[in-house]
N, C-alpha and C positions, 0 to 999 in steps of 0.2 A: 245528635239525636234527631229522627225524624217523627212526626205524630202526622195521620190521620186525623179527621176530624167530618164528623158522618150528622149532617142537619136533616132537615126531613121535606129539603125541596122537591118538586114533582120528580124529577127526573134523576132521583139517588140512586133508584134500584140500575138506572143502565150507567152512571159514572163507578159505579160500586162494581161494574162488570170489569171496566176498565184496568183496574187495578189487581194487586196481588195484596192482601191484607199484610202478609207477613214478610213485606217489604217494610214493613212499618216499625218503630221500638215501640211506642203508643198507638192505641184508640180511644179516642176519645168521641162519646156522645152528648151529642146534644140535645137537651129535654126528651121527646118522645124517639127520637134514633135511638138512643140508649136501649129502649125498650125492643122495637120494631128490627132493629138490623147488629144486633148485641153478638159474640160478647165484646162486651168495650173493658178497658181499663179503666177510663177514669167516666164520670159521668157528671156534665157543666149544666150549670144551671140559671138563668135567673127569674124564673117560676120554684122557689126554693118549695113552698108553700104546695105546688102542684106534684111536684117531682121526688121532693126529698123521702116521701114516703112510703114511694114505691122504686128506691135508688135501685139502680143496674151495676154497680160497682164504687168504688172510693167516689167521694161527692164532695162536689163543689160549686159555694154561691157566697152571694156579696154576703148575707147574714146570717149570725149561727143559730140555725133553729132545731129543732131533734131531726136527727137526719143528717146533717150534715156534716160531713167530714173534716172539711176544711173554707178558711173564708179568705175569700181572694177578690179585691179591690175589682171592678169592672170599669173605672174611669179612664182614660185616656187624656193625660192635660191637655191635648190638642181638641179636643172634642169638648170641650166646655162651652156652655151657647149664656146667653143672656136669662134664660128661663130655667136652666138648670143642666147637667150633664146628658150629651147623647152617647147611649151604648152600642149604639150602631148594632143591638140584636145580640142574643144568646150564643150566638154563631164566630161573631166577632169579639167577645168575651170566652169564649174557645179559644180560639186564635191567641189570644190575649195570656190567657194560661198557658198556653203553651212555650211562645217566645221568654215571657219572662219567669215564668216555676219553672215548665221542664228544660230550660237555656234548649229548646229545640233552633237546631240549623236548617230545618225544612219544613216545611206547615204545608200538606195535602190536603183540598177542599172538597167533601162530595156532600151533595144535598145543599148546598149553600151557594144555591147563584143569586143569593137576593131577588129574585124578580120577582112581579106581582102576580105570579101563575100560584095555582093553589096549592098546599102543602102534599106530598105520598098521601094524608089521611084524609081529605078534605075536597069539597070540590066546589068554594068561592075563595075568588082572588086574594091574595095576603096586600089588603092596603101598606100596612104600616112599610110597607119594604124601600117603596121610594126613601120616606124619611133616614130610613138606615142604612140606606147608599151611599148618602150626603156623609155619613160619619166613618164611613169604609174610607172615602175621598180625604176626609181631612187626616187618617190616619196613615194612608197610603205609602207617605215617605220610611214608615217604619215594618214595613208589609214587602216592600219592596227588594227582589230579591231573596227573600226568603220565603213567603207564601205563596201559593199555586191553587188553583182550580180546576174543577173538572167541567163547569158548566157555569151559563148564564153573566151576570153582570159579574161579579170576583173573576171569572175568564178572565173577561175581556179588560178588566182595571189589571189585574196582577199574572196573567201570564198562565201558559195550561201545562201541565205536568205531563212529563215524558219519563214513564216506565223503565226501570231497569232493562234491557237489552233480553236479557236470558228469564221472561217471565214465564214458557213453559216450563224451567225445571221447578217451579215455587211450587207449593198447593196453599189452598186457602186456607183461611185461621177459620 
């Protein structure tokens, strides 16, 4: 199985060009992509609280609250720190869904380069993005191979995805 998975970095609307949707067996959104570049299949969360209410599809977060579909672990044992668990981001709790519920053999990254540029809806820097790089790195070995990116730092750690050959006979989902 392969999944999409659509964050809402600056630069999603031109990796999202790049692609053919329906190259895909999943989409998957994350938080506010769900909403903005829909329709998704499934819809990740961990803003349950923010999201759950106005879900874009089947929903998914670490807790069950109204709203939510289903509840899927975000930790990573390799990602445990001294102060408590890093989730390395809603983005990488995507990821995380998909490798181990949907047993995806390929994870597609758009809107998710982690870097500190501002979000598609926003226009200051996303601080927290360094800290969540640090937890991409320490998960890396299991990312490896099987995830891909369109942009920014996940690029450059995991490698950029190369389109099926025959993408003018597709149309978009």
């Amino acid at each position: 199985m392969k999944a999409l998975v659509i964050g809402c970095g600056k630069y999603v609307r031109a990796e999202l060009d790049q692609i053919e949707r329906s190259d895909f067996d999943k989409v998957i959104g994350v938080n506010r992509a769900a909403e903005l570049f829909g329709p998704v299949d499934i819809h990740v969360s961990l803003h349950p609280a923010i999201y759950a209410k106005k879900k874009q599809a089947y929903f998914v977060s670490f807790v069950q609250i109204p709203g939510v579909d289903e509840v899927f672990d975000y930790v990573w044992p390799e990602a445990k720190s001294d102060d408590g668990h890093r989730s390395g981001s809603s983005g990488l709790y995507a990821v995380k869904y998909a490798l181990e519920r949907l047993d995806c053999q390929q994870v597609v990254l758009a809107g998710v380069g982690m870097d500190s540029a501002p979000h598609v809806y926003n226009n200051y820097a996303w601080k927290q993005a360094e800290g969540f790089r640090h937890t991409w790195g320490k998960v890396y070995p299991r990312l490896a191979g099987k995830v891909v990116s369109l942009g920014g730092f996940t690029r450059e750690l995991l490698g950029t995805y190369n389109p099926p050959r025959n993408v003018a006979t597709h149309t978009k989902r």
